[in-house]
VMD Tcl script that builds the backbone (N, CA, C; Angstrom):
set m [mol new atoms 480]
animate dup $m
set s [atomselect $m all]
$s set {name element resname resid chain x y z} {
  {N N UNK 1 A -43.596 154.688 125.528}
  {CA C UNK 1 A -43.838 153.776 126.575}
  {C C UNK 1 A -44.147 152.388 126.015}
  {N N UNK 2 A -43.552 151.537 126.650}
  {CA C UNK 2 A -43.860 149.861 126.251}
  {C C UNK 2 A -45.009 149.418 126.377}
  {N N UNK 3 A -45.608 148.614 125.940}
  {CA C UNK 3 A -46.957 148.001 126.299}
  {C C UNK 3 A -46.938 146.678 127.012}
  {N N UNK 4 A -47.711 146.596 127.835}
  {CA C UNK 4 A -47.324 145.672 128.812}
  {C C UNK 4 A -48.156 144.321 128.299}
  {N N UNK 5 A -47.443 143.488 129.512}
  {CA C UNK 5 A -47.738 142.039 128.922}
  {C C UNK 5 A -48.787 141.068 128.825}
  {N N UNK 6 A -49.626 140.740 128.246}
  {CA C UNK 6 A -51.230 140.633 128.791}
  {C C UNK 6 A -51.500 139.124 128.633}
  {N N UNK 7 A -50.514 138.699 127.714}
  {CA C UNK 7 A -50.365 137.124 127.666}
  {C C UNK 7 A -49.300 136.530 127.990}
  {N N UNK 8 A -49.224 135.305 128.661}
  {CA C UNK 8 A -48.250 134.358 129.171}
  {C C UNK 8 A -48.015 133.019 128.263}
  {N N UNK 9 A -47.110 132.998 127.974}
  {CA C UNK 9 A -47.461 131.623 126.498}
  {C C UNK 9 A -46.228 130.701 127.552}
  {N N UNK 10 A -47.379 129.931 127.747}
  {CA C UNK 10 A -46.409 128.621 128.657}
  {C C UNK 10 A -45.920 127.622 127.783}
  {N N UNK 11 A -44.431 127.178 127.731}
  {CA C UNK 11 A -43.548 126.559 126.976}
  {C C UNK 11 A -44.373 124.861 127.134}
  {N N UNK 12 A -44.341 124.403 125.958}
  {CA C UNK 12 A -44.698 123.163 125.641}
  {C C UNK 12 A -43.464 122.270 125.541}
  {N N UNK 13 A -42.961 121.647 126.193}
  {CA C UNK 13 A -41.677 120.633 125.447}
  {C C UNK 13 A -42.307 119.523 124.998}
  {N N UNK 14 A -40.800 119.385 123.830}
  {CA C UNK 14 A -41.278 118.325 123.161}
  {C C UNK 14 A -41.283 116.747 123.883}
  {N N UNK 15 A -41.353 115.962 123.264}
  {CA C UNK 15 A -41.060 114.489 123.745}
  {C C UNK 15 A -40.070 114.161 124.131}
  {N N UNK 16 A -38.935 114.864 123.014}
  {CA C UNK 16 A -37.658 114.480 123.259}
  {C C UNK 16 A -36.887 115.410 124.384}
  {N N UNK 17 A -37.433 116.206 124.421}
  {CA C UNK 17 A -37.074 117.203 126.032}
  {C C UNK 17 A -37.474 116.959 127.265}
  {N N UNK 18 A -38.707 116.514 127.156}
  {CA C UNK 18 A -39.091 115.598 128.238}
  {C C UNK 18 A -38.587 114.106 128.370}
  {N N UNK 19 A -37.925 113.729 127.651}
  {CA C UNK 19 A -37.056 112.581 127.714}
  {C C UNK 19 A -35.883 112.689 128.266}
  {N N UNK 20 A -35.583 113.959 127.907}
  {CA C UNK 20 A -33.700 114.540 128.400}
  {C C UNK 20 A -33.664 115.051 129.577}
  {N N UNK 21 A -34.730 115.331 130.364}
  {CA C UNK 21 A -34.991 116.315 131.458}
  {C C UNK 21 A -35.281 115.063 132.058}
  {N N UNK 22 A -35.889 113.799 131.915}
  {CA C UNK 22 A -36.195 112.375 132.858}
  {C C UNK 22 A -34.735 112.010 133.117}
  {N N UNK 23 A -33.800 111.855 132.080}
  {CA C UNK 23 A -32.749 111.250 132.220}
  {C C UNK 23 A -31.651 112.035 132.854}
  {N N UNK 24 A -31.998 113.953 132.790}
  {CA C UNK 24 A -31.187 114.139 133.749}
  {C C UNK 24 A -31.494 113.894 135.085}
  {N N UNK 25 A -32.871 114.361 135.348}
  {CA C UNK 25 A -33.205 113.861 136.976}
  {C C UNK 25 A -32.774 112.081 137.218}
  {N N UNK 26 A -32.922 110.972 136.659}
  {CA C UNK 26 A -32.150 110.085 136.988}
  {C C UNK 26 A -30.921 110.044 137.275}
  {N N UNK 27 A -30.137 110.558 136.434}
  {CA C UNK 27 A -29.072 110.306 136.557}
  {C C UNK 27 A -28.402 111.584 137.585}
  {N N UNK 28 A -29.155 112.415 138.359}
  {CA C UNK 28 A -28.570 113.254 139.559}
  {C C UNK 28 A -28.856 112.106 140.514}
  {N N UNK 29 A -30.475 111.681 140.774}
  {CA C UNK 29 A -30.232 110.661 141.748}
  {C C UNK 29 A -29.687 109.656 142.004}
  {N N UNK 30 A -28.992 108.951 140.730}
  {CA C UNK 30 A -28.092 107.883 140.823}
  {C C UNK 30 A -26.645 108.268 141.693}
  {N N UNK 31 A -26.444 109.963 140.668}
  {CA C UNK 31 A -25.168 110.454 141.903}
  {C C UNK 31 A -25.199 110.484 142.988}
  {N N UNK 32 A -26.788 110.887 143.207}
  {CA C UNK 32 A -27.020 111.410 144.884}
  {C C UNK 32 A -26.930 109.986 146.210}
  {N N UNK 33 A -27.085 108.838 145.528}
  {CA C UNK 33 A -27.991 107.911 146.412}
  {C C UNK 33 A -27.398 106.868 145.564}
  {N N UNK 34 A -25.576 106.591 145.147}
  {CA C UNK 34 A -25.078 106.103 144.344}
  {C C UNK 34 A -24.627 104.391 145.662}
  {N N UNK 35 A -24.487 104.973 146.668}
  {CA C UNK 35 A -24.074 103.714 147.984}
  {C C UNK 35 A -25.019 103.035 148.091}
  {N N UNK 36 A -26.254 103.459 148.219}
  {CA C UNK 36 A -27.856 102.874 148.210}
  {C C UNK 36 A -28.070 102.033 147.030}
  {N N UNK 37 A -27.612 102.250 145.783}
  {CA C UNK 37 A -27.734 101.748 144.743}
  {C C UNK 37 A -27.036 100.592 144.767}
  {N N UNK 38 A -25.937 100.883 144.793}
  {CA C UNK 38 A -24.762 99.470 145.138}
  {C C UNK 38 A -25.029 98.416 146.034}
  {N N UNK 39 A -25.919 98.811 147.406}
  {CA C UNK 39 A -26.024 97.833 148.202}
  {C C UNK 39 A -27.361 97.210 147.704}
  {N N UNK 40 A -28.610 97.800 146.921}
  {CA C UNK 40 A -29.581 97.281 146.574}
  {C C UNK 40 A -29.066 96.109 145.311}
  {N N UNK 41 A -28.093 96.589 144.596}
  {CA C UNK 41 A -27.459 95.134 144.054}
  {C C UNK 41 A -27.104 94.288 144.326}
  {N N UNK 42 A -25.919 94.812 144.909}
  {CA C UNK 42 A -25.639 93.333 145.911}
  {C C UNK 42 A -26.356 92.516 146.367}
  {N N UNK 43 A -27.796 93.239 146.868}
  {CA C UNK 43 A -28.772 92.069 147.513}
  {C C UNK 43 A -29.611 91.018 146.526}
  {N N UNK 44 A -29.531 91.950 145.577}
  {CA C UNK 44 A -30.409 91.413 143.982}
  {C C UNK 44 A -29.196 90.681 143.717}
  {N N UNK 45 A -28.127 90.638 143.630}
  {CA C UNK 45 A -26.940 89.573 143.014}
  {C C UNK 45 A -27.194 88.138 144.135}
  {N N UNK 46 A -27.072 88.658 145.626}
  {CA C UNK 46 A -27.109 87.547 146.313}
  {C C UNK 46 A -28.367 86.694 145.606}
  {N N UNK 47 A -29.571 87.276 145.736}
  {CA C UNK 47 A -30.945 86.601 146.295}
  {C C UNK 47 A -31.237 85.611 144.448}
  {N N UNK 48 A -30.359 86.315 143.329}
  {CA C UNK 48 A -30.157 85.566 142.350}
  {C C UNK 48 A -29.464 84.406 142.477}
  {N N UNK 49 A -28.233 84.400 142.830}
  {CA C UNK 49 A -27.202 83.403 143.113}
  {C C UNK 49 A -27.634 82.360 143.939}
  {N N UNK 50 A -28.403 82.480 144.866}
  {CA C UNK 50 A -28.966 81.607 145.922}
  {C C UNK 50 A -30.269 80.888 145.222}
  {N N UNK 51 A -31.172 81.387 144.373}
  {CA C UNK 51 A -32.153 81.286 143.655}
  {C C UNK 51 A -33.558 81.482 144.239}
  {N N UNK 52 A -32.972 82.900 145.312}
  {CA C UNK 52 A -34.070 82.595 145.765}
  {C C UNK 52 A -35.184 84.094 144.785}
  {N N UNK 53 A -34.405 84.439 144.001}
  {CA C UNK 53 A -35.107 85.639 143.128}
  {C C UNK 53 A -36.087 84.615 142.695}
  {N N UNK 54 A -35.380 83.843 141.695}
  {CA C UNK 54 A -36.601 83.080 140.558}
  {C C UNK 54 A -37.454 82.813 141.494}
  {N N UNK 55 A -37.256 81.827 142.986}
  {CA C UNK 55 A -38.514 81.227 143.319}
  {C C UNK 55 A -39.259 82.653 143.718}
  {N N UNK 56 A -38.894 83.779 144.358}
  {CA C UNK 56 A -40.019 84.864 144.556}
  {C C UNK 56 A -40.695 85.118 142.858}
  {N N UNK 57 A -39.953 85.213 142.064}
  {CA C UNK 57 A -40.768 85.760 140.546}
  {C C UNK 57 A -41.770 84.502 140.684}
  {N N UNK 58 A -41.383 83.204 140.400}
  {CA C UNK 58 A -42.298 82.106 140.263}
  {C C UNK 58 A -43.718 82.582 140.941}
  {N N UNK 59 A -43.501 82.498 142.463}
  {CA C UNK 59 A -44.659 82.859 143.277}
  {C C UNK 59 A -45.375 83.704 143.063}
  {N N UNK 60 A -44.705 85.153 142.724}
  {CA C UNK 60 A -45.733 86.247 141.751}
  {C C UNK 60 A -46.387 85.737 140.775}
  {N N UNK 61 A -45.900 84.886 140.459}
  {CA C UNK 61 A -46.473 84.745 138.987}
  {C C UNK 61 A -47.701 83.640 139.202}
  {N N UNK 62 A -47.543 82.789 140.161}
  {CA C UNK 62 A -48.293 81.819 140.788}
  {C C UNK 62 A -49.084 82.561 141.570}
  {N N UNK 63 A -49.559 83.856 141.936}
  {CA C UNK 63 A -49.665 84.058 143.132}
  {C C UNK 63 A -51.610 83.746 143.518}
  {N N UNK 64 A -52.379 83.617 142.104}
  {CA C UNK 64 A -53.601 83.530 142.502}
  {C C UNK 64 A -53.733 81.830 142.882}
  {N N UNK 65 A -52.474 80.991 142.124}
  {CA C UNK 65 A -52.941 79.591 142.856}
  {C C UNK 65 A -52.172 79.484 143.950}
  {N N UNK 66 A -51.498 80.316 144.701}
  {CA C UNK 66 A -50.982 80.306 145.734}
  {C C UNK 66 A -52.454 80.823 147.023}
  {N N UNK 67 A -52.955 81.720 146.689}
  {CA C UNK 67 A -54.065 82.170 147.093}
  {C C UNK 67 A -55.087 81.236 147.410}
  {N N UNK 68 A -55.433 80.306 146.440}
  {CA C UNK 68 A -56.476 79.253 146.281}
  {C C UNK 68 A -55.958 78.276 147.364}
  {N N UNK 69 A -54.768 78.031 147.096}
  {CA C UNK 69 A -54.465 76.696 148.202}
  {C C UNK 69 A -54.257 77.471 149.657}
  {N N UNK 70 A -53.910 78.539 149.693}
  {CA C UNK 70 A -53.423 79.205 151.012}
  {C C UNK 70 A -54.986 79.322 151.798}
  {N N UNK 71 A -56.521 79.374 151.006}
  {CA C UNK 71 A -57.492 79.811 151.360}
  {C C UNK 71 A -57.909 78.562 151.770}
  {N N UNK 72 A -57.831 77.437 150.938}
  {CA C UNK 72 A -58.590 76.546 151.487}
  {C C UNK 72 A -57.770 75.110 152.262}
  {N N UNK 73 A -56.604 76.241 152.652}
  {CA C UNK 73 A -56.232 75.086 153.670}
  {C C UNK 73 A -56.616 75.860 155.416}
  {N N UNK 74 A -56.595 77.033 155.173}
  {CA C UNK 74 A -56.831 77.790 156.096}
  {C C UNK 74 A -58.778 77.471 156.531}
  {N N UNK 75 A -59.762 77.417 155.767}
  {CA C UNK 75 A -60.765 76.919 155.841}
  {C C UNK 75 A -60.867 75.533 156.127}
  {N N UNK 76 A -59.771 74.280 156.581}
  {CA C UNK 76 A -60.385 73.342 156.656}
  {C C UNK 76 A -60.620 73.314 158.348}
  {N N UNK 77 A -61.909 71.911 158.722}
  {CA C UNK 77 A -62.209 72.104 159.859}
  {C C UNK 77 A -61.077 71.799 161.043}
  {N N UNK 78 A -60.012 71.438 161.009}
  {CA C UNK 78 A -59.278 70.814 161.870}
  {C C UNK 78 A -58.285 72.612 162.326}
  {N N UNK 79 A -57.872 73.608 161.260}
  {CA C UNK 79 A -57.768 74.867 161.241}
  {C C UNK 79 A -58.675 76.019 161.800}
  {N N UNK 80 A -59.928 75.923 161.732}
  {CA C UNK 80 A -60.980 76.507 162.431}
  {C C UNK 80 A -61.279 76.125 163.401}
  {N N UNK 81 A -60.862 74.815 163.583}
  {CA C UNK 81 A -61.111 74.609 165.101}
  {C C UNK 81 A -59.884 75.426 166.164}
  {N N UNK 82 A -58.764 75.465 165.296}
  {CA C UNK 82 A -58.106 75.747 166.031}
  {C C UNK 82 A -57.748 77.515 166.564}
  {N N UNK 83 A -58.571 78.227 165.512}
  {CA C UNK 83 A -58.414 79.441 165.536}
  {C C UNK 83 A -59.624 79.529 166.521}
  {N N UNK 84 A -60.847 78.863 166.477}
  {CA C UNK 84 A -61.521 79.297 167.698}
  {C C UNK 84 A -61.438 78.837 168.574}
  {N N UNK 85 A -60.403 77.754 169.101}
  {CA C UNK 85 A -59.871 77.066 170.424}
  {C C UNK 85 A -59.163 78.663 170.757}
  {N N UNK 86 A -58.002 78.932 170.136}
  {CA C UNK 86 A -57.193 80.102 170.631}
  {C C UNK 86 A -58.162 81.390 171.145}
  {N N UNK 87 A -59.126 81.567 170.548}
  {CA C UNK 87 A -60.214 82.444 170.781}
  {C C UNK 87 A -60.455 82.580 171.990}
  {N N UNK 88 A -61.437 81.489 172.230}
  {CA C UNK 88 A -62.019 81.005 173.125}
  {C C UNK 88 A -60.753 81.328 174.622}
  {N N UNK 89 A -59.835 80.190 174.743}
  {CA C UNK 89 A -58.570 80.656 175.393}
  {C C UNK 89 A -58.211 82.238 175.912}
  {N N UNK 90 A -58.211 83.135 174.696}
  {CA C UNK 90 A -57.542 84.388 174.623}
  {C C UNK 90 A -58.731 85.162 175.802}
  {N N UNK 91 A -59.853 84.467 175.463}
  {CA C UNK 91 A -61.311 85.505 176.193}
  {C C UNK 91 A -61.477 84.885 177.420}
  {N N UNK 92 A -60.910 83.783 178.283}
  {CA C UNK 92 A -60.858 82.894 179.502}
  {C C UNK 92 A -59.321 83.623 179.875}
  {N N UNK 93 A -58.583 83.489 179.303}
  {CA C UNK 93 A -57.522 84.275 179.901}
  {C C UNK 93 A -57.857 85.512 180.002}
  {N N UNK 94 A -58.338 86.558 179.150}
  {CA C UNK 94 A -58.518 88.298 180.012}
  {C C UNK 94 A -59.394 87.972 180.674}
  {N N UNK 95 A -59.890 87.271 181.474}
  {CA C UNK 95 A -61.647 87.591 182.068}
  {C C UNK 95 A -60.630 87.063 183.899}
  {N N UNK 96 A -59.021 86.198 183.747}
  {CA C UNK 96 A -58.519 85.931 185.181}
  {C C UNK 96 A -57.698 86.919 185.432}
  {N N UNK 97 A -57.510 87.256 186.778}
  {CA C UNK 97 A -56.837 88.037 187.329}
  {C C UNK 97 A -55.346 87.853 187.628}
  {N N UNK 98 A -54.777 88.934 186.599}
  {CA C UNK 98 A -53.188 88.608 186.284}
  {C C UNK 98 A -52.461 87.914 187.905}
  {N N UNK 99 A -52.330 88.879 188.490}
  {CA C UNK 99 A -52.038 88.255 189.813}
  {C C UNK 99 A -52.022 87.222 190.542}
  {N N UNK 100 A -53.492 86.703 190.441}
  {CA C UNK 100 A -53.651 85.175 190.756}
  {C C UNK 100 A -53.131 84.199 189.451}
  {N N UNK 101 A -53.161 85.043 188.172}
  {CA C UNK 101 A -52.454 83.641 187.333}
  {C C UNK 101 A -50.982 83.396 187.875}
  {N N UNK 102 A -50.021 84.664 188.172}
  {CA C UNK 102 A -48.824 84.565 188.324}
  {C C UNK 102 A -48.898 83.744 189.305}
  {N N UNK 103 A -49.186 83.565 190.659}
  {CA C UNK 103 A -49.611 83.346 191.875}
  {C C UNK 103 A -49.334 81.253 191.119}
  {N N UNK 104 A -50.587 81.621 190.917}
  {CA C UNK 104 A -50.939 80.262 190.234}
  {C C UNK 104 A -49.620 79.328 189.400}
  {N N UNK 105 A -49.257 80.062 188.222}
  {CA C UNK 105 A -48.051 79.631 187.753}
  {C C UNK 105 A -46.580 79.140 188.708}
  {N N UNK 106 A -46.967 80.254 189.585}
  {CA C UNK 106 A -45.657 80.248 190.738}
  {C C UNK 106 A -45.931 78.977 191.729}
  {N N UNK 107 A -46.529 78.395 192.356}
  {CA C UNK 107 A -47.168 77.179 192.414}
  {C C UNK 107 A -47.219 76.372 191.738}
  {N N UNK 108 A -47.469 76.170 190.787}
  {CA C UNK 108 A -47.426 74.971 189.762}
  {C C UNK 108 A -46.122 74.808 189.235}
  {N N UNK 109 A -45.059 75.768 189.680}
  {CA C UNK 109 A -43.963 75.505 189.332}
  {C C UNK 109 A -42.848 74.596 190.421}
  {N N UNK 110 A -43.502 75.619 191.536}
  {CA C UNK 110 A -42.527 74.913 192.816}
  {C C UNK 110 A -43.210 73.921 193.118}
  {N N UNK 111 A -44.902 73.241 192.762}
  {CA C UNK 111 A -45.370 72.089 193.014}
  {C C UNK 111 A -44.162 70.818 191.980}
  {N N UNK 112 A -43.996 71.255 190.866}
  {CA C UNK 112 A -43.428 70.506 190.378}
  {C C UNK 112 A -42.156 69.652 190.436}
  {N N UNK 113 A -41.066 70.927 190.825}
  {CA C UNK 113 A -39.973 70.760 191.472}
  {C C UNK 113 A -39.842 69.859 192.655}
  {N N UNK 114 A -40.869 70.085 193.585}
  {CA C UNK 114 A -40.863 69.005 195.225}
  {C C UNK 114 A -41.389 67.629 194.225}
  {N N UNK 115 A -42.474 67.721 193.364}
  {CA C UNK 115 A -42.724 66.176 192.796}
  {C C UNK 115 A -41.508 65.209 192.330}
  {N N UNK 116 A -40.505 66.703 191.638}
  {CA C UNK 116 A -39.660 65.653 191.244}
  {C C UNK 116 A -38.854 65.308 192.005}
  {N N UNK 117 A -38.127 66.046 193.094}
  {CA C UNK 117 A -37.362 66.082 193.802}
  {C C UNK 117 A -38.551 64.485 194.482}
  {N N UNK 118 A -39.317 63.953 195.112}
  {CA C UNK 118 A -39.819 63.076 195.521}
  {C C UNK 118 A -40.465 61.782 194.329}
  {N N UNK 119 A -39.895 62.126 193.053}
  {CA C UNK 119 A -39.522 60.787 192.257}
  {C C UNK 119 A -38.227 60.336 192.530}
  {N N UNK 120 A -37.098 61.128 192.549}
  {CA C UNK 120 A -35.561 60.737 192.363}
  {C C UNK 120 A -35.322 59.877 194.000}
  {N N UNK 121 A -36.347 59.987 194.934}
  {CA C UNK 121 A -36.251 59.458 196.095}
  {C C UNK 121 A -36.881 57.884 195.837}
  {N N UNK 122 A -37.508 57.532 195.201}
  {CA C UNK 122 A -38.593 56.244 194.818}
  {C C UNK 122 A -38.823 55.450 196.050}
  {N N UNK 123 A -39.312 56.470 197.001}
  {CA C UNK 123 A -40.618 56.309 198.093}
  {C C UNK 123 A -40.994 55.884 197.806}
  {N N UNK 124 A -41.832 54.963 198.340}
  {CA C UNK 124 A -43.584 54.666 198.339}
  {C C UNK 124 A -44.183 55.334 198.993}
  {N N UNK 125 A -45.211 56.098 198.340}
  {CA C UNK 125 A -46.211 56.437 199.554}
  {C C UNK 125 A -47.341 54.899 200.082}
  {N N UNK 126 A -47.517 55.686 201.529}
  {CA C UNK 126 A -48.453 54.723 202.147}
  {C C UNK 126 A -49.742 55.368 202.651}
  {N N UNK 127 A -50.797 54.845 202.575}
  {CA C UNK 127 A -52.212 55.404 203.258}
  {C C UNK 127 A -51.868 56.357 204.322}
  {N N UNK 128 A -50.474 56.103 205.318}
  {CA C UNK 128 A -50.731 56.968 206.902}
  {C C UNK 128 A -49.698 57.828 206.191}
  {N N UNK 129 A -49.294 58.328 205.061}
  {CA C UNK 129 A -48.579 59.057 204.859}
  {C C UNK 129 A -49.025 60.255 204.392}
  {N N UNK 130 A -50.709 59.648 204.063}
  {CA C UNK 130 A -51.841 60.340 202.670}
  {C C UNK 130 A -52.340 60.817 204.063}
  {N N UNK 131 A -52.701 60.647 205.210}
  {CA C UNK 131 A -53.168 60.430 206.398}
  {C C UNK 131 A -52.569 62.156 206.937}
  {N N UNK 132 A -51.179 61.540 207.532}
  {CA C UNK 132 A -50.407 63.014 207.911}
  {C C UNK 132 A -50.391 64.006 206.847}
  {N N UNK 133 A -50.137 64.252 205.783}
  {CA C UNK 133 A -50.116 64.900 204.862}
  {C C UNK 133 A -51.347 65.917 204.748}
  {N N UNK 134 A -52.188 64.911 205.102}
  {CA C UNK 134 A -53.596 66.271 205.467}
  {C C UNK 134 A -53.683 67.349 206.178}
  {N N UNK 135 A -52.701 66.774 207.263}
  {CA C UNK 135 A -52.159 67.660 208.253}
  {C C UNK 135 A -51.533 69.005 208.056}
  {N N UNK 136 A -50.707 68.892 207.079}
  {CA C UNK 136 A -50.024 69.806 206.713}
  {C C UNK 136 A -50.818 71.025 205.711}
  {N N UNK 137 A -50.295 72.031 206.485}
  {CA C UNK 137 A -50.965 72.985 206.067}
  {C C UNK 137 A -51.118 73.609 204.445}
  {N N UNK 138 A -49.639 73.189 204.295}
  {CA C UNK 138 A -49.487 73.343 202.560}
  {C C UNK 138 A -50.430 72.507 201.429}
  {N N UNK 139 A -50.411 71.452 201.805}
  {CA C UNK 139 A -51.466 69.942 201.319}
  {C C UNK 139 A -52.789 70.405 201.672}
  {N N UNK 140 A -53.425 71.056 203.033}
  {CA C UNK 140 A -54.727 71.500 202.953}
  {C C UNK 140 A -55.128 72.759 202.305}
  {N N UNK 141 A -53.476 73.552 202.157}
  {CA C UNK 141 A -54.299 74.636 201.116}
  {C C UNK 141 A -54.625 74.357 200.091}
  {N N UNK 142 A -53.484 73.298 199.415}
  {CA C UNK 142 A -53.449 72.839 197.883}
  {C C UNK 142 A -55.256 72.163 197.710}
  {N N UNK 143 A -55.753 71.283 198.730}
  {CA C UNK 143 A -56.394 70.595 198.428}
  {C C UNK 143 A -57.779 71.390 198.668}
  {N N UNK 144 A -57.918 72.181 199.575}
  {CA C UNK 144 A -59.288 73.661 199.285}
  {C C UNK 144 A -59.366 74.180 198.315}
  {N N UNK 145 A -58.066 74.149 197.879}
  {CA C UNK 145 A -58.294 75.185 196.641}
  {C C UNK 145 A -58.756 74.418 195.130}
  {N N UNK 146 A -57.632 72.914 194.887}
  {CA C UNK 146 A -58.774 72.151 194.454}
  {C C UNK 146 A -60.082 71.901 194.621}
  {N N UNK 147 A -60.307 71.618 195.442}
  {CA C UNK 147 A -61.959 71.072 195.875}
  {C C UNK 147 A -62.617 72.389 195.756}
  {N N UNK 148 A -62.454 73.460 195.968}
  {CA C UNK 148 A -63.347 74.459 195.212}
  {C C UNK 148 A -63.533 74.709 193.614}
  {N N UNK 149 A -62.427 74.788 193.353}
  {CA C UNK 149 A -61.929 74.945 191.943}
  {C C UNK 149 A -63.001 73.847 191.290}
  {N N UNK 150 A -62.587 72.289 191.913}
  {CA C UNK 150 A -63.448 71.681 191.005}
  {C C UNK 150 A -65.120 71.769 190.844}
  {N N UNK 151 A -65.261 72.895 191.961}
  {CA C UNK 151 A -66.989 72.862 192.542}
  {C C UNK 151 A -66.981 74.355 191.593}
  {N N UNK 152 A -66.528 75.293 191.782}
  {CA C UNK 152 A -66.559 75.786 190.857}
  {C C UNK 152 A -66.857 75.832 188.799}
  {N N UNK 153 A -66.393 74.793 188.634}
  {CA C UNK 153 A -65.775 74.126 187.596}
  {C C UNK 153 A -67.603 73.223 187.425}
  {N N UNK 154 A -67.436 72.353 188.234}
  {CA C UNK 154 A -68.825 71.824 188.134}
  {C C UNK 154 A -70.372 72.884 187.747}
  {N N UNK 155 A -70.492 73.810 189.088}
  {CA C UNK 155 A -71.340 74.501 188.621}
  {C C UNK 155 A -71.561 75.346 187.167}
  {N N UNK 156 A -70.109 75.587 186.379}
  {CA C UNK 156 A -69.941 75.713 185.522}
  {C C UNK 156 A -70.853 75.543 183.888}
  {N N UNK 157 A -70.457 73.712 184.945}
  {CA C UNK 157 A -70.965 72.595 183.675}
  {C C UNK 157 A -72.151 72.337 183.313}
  {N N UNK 158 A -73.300 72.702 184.289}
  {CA C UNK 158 A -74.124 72.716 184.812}
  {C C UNK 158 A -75.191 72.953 183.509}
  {N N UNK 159 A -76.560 72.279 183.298}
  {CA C UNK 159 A -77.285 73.065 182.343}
  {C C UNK 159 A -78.360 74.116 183.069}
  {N N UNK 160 A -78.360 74.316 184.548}
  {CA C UNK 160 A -79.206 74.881 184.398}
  {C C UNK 160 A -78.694 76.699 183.644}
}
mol reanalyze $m
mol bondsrecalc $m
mol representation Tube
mol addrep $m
């Protein structure tokens, strides 16, 4: 009867086998993924030819004084003001009600249109024109809704 096997002696390769075994797995995936390869040149041939390789290497290579100027132009005050203007904005806009902005926009659009349409006429208005105009129901909504808005707006401002 044989004697059975009680040790496992796991194969060590050398350097140079592990070198030959890298270069075959390369060179299957080059077969495998050989169209992929070709078009990733082409793009590396273009982006050379154009020059725009060197200027990306440059920038790597620049990239901590690219950093320095990118930081402290972004820190100056005329930039911070403007990131917390947008802020500010972004948190006044979610706090109105989509509806009434559309509402709103939709108005300020067709207000615009009758303005111009009543430049290309070069009327004069006259006091009894400012007069009847009150009359009209469109002009007294426009103008409630101002005159609140701005009372609104006031109490706003308000320190108490």
């Amino acid at each position: 009867m044989a004697k059975p096997i009680s040790i496992a002696r796991k194969r060590i390769l050398t350097e140079e086998e592990r070198q030959q075994q890298a270069l075959d797995q390369l060179t299957a995936d080059l077969a495998d993924n050989g169209a992929a390869l070709q078009k990733t040149l082409d793009i590396v041939r273009e982006l050379h030819d154009s020059g725009l390789l060197e200027a990306a290497q440059s920038m790597l290579k620049a990239k901590e004084s690219i950093v320095k100027i990118a930081v402290g132009q972004a820190t100056r005050k005329p930039v911070t003001n403007i990131i917390n203007n947008l802020m500010g904005t972004a948190g006044i806009l979610s706090e109105i009600n989509p509806e009434l902005m559309k509402k709103l926009a939709s108005s300020v659009t067709t207000g615009l249109n009758d303005a111009e349409e009543h430049l290309k006429q070069h009327k004069k208005t006259r006091l009894r024109d400012l007069m009847k105009a009150m009359n009209d129901p469109d002009v007294n909504r426009a103008m409630g809704f101002g005159i609140h808005f701005l009372k609104g707006m006031g109490k706003g401002l308000s320190d108490k």
